[in-house]
OpenMM code with the backbone's topology and positions (N, CA, C; nanometers):
from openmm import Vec3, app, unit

residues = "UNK UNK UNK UNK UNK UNK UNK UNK UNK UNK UNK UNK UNK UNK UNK UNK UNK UNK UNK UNK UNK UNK UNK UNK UNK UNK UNK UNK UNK UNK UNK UNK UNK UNK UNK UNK UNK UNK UNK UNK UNK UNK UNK UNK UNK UNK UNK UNK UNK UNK UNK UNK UNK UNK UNK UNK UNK UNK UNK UNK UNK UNK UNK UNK UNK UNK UNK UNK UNK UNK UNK UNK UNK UNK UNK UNK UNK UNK UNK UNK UNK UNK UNK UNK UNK UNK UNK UNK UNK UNK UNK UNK UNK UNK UNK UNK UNK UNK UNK UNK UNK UNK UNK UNK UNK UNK UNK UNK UNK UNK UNK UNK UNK UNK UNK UNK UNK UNK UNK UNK UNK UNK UNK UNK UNK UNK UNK UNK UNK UNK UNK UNK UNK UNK UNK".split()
positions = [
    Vec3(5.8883, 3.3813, -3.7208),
    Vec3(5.7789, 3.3168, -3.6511),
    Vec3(5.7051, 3.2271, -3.7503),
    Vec3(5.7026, 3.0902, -3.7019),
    Vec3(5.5966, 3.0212, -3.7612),
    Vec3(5.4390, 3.0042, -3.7552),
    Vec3(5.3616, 3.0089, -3.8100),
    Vec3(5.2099, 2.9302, -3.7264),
    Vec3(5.1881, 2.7861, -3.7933),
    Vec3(5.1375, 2.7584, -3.7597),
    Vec3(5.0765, 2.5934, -3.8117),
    Vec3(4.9198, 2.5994, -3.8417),
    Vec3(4.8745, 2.5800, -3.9443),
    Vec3(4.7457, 2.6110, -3.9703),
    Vec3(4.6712, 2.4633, -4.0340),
    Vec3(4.5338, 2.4742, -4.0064),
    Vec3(4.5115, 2.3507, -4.0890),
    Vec3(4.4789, 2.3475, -4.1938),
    Vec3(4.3988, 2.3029, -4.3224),
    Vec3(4.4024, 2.2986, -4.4330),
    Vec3(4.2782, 2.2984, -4.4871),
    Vec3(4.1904, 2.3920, -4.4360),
    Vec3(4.0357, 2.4444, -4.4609),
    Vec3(3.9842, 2.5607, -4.4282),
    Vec3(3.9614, 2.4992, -4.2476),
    Vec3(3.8965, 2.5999, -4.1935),
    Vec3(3.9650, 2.7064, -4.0903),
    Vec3(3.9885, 2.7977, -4.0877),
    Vec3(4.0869, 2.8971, -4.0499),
    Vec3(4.0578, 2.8981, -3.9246),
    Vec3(3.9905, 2.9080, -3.8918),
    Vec3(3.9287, 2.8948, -3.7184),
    Vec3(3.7325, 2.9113, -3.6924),
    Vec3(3.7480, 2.8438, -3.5708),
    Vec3(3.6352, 2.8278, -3.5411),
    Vec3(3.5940, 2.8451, -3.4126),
    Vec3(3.4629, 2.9546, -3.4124),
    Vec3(3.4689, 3.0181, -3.2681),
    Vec3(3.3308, 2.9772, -3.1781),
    Vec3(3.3377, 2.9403, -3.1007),
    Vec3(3.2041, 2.8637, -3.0249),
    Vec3(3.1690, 2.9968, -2.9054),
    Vec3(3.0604, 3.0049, -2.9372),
    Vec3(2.9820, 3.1093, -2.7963),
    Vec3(2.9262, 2.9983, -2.7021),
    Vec3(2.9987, 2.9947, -2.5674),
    Vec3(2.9507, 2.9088, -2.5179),
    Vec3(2.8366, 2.9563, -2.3320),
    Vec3(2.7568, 2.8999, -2.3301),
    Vec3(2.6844, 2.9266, -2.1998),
    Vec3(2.8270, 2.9750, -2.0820),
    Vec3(2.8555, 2.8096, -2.0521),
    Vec3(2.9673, 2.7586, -1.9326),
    Vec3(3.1535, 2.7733, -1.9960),
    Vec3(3.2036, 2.9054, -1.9257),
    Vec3(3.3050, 2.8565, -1.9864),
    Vec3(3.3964, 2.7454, -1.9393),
    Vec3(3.3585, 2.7351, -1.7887),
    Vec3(3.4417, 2.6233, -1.7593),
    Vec3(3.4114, 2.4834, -1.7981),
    Vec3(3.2647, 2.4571, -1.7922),
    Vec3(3.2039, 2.3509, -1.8038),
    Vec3(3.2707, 2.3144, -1.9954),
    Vec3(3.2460, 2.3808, -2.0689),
    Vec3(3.3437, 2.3288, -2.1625),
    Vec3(3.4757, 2.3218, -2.1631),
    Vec3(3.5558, 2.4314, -2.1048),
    Vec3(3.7314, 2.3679, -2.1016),
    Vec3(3.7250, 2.2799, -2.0850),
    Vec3(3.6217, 2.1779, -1.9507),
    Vec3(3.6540, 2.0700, -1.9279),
    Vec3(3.6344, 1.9858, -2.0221),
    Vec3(3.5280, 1.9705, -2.0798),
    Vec3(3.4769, 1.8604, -2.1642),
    Vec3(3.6150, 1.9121, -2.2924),
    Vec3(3.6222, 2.0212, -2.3507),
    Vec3(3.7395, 1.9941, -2.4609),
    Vec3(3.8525, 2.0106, -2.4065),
    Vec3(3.8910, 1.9915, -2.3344),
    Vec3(4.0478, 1.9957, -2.2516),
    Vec3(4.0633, 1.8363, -2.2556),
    Vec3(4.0088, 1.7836, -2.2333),
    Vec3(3.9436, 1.6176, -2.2147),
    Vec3(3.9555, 1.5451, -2.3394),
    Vec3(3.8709, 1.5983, -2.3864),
    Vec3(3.8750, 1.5172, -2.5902),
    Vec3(3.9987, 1.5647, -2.6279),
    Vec3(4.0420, 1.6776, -2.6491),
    Vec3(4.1569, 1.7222, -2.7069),
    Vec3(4.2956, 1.6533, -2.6875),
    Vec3(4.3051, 1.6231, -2.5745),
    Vec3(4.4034, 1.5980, -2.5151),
    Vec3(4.4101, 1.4418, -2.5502),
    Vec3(4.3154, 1.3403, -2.5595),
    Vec3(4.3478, 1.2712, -2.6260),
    Vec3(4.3476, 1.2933, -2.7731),
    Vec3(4.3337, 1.3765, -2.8361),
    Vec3(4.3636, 1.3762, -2.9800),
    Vec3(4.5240, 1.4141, -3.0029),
    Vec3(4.5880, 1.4919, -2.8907),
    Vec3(4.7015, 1.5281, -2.8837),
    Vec3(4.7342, 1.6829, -2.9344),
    Vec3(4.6432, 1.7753, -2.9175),
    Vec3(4.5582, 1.8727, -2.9621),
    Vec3(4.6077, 1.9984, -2.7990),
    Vec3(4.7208, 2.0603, -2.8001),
    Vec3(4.7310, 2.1646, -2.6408),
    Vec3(4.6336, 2.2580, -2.6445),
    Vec3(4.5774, 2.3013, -2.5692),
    Vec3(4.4797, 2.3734, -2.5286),
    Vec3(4.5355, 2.4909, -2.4483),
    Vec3(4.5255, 2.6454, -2.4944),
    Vec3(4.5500, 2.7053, -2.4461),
    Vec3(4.4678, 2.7945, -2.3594),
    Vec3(4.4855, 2.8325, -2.2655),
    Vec3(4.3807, 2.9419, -2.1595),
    Vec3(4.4280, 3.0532, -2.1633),
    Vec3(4.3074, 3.1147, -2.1756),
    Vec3(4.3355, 3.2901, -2.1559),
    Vec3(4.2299, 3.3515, -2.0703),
    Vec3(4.2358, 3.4853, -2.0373),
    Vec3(4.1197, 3.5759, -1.9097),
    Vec3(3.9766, 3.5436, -2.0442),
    Vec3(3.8884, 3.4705, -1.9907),
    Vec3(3.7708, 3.4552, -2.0241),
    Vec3(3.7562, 3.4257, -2.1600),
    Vec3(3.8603, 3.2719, -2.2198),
    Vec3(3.8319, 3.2564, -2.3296),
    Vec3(3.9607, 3.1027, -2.3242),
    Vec3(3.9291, 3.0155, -2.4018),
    Vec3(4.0221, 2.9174, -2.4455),
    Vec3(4.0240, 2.8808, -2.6009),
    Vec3(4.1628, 2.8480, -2.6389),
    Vec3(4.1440, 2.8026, -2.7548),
    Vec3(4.2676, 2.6463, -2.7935),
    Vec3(4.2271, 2.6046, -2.9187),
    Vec3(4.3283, 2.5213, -2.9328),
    Vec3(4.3261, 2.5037, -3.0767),
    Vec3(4.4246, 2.4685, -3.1604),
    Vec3(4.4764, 2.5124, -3.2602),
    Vec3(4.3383, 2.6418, -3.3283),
    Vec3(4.2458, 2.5465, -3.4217),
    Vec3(4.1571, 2.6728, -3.5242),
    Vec3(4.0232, 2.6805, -3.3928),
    Vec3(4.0572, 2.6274, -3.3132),
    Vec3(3.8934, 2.6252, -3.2071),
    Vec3(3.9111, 2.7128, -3.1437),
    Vec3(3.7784, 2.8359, -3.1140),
    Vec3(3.8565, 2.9565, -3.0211),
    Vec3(3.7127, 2.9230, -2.9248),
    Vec3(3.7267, 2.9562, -2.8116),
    Vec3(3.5606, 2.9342, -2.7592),
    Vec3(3.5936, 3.0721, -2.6005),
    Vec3(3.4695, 3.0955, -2.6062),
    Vec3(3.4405, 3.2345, -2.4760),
    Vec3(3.3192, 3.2227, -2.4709),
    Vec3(3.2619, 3.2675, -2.3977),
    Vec3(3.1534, 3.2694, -2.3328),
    Vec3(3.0473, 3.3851, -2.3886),
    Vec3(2.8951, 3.3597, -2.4172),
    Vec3(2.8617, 3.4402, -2.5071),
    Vec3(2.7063, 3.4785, -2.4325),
    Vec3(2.6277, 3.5488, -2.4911),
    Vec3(2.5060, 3.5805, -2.4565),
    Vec3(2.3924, 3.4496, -2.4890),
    Vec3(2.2830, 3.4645, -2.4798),
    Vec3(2.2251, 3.3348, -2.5334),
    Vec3(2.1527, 3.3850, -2.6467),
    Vec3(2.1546, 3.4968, -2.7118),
    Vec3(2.1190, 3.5427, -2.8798),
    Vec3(2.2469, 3.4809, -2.9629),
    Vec3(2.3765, 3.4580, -2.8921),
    Vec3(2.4476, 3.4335, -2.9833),
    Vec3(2.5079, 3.2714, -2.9696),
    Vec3(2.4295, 3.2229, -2.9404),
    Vec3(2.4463, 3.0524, -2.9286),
    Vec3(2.3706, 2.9666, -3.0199),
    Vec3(2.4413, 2.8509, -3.1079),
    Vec3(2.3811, 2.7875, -3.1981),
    Vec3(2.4667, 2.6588, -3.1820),
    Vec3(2.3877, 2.5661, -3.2487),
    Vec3(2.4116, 2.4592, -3.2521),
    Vec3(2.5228, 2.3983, -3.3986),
    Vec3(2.6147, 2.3205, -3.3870),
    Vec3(2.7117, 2.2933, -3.4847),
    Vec3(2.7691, 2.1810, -3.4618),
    Vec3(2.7931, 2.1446, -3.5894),
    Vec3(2.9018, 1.9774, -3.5862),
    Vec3(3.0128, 2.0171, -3.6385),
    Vec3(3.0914, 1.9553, -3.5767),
    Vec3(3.2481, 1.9612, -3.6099),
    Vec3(3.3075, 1.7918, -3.5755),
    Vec3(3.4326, 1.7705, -3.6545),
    Vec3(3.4926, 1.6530, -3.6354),
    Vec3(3.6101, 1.6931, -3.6161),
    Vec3(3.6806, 1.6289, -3.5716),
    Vec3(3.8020, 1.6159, -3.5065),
    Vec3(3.9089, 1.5234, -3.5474),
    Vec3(4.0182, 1.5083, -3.6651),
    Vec3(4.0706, 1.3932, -3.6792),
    Vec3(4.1235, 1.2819, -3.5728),
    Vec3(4.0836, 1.1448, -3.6072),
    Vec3(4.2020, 1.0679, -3.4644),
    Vec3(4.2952, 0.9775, -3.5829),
    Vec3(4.3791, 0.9231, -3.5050),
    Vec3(4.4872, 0.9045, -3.5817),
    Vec3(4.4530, 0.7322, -3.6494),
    Vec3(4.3933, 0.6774, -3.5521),
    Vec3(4.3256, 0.5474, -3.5142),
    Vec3(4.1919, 0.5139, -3.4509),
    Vec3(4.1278, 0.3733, -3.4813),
    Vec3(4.0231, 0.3670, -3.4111),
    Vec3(4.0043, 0.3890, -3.2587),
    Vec3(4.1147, 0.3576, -3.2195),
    Vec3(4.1553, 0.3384, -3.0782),
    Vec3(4.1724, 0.4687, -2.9815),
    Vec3(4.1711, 0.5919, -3.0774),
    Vec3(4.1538, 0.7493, -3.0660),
    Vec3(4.0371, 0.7530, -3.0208),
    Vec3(3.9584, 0.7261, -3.1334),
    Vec3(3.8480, 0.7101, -3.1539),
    Vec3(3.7803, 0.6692, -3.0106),
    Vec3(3.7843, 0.5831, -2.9874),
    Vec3(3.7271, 0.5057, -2.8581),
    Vec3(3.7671, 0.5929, -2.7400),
    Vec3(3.9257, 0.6680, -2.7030),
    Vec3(3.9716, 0.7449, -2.5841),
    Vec3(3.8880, 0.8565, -2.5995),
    Vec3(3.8884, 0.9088, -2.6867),
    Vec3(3.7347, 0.9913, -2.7246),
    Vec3(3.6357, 1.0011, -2.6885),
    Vec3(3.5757, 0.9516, -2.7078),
    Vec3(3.4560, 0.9086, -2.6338),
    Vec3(3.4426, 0.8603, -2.4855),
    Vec3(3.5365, 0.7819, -2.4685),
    Vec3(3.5503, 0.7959, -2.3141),
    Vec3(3.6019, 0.9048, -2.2225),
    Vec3(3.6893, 0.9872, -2.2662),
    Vec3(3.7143, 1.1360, -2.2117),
    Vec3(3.5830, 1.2041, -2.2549),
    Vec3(3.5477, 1.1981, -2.3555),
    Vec3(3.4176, 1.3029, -2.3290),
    Vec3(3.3592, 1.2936, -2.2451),
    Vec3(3.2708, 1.2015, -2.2032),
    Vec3(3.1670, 1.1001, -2.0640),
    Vec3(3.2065, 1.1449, -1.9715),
    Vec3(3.3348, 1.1226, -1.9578),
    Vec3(3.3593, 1.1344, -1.8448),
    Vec3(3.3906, 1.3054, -1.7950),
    Vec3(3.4124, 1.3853, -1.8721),
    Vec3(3.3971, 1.5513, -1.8607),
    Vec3(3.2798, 1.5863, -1.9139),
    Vec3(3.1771, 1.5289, -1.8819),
    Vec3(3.0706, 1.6091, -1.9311),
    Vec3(3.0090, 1.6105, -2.0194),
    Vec3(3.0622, 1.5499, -2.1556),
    Vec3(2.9756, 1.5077, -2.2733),
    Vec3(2.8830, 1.4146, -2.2796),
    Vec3(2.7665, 1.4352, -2.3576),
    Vec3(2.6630, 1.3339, -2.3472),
    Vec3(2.6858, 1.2740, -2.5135),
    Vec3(2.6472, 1.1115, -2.4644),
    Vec3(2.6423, 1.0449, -2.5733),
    Vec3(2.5631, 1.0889, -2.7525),
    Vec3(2.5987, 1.0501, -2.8546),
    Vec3(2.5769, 1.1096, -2.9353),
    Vec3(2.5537, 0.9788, -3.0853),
    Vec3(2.6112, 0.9038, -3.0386),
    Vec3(2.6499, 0.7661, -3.1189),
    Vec3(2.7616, 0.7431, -3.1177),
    Vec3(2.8087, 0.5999, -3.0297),
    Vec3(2.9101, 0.5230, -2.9805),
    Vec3(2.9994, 0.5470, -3.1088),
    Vec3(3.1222, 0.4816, -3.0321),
    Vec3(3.2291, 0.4608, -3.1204),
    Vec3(3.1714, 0.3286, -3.2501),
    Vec3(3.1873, 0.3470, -3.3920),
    Vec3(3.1670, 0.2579, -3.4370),
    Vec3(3.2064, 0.2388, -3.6001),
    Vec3(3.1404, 0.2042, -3.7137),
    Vec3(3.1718, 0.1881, -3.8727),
    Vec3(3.0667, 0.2586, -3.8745),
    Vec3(3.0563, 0.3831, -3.9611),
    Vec3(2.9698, 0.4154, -3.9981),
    Vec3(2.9344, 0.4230, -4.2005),
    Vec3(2.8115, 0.4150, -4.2457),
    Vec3(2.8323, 0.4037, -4.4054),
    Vec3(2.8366, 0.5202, -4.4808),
    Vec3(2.9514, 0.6095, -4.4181),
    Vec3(2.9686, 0.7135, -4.5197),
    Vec3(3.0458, 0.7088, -4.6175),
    Vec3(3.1796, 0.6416, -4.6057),
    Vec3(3.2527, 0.5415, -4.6821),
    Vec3(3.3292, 0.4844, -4.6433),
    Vec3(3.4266, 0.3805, -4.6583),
    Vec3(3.4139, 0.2657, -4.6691),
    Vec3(3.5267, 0.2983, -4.5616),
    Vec3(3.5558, 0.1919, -4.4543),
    Vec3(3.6636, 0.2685, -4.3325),
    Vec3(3.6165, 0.3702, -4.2593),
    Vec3(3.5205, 0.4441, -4.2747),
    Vec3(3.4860, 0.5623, -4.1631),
    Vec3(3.4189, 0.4947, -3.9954),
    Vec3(3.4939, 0.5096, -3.9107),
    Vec3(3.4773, 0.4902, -3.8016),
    Vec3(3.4811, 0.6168, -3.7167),
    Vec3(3.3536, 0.6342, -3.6020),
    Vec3(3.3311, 0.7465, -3.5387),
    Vec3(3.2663, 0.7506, -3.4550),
    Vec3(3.2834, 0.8109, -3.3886),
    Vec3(3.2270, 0.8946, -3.2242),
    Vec3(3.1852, 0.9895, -3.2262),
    Vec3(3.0286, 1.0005, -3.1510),
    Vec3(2.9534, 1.1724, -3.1821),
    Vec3(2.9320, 1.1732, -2.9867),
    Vec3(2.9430, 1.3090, -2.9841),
    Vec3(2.9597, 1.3633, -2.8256),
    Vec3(2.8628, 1.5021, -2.8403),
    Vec3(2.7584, 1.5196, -2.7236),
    Vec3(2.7069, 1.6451, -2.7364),
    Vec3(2.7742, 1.7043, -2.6520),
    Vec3(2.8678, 1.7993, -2.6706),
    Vec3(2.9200, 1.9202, -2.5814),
    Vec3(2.8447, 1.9975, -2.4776),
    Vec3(2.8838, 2.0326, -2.3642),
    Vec3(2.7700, 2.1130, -2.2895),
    Vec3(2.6818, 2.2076, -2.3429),
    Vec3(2.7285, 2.2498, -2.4261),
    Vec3(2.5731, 2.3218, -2.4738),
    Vec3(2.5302, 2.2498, -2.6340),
    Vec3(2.5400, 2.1367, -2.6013),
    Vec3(2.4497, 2.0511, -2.6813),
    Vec3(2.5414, 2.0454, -2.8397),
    Vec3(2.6524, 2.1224, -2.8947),
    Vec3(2.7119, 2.0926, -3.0286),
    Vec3(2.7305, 1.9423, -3.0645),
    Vec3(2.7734, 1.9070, -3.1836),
    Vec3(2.7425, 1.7776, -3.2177),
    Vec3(2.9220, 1.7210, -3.2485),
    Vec3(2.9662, 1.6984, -3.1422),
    Vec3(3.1412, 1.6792, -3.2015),
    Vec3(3.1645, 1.5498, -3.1755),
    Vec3(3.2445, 1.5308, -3.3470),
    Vec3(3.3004, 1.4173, -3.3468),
    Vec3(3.4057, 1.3981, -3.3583),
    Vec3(3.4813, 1.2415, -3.3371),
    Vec3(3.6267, 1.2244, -3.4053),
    Vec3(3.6282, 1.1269, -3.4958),
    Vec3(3.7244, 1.1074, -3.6022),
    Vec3(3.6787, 1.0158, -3.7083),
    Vec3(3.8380, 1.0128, -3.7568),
    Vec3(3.7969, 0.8447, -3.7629),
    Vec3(3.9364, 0.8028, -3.8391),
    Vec3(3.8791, 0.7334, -3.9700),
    Vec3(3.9854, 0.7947, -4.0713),
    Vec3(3.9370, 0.7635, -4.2285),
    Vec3(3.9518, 0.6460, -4.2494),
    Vec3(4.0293, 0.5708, -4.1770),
    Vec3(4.0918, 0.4388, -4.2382),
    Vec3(4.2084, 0.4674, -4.2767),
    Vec3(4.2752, 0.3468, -4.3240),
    Vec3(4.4254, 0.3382, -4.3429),
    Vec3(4.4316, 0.5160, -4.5015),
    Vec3(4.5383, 0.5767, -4.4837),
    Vec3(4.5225, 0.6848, -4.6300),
    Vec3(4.6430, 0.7951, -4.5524),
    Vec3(4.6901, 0.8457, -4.6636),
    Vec3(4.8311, 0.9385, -4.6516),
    Vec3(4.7667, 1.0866, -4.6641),
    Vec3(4.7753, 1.1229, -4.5816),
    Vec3(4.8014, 1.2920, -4.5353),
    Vec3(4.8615, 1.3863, -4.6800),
    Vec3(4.8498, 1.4814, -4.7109),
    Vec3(4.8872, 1.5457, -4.7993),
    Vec3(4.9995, 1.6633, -4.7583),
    Vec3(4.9402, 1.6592, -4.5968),
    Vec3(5.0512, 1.7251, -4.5335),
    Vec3(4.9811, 1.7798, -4.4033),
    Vec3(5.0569, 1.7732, -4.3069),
    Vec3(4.9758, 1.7800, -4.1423),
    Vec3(4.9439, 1.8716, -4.1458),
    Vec3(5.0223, 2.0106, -4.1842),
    Vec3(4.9768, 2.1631, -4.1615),
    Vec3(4.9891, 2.2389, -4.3043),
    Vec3(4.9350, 2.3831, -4.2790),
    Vec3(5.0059, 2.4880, -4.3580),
    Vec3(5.0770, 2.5573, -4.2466),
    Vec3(5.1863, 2.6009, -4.2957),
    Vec3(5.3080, 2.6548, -4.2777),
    Vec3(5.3086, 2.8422, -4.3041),
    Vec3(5.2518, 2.9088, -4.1931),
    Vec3(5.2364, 3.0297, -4.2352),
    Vec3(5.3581, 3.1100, -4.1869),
    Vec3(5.4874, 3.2004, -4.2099),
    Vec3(5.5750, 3.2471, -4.1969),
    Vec3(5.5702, 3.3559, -4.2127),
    Vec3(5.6500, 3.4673, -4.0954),
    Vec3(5.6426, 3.6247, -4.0664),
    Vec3(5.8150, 3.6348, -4.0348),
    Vec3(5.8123, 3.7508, -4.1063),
    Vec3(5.9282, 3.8403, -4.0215),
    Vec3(5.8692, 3.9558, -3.9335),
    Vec3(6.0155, 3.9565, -3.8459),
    Vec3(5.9801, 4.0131, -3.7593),
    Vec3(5.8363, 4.0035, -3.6773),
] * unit.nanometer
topology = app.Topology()
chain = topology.addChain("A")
for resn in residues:
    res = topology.addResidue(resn, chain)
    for name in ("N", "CA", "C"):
        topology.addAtom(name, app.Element.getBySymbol(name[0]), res)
């Protein structure tokens, strides 16, 4: 058995109010990132993102980014969010963090701060980690 992992953060788990009201909105972004989304009894996840539905002691606010491959990600982004439910956050655009950073900020239904961001032209070090089991 393989897994595919990414190259930081091991996973990340969102307590959310609505669980449907977010599948939609990240079923939406994801899917243009090219990102499958899986469903389970009272919980979804997709690759390190796990999200279920939580109490309201255990809800907080967080930014996360999302790689896109292109600006043009970038932009389907933002328009799938809108249109499932995300509220604007700051348009698709150049921003001066460095030099090539172009990005899209979306508030998620319960208000998180998610973006997608393309670095500019630059080579990958490698898409995944490669975690391997027997049996």
């Amino acid at each position: 058995m393989h897994l595919h992992r990414g190259r930081l953060i091991d996973h990340l788990h969102l307590k959310v109010r609505n669980l449907r009201a977010s599948r939609r909105f990240y079923g939406a972004v994801l899917e243009v990132i090219g990102v499958e989304v899986v469903d389970g009894e009272g919980f979804f996840y997709a690759d390190e993102l796990w999200v279920d539905e939580g109490r309201p002691e255990q809800f907080s606010h967080v930014h996360f980014a999302f790689q896109a491959a292109d600006r043009a990600m970038v932009d389907s982004f933002q328009q799938a969010g809108l249109a499932a439910g995300g509220r604007d956050n700051g348009p698709p655009g150049i921003r001066d963090y460095h030099p090539g950073y172009y990005a899209a900020f979306l508030l998620d239904p319960d208000g998180n701060n998610i973006e997608a961001v393309f670095h500019g032209p630059a080579e990958r070090s490698a898409p995944s980690v490669v975690l391997s089991f027997d049996g």
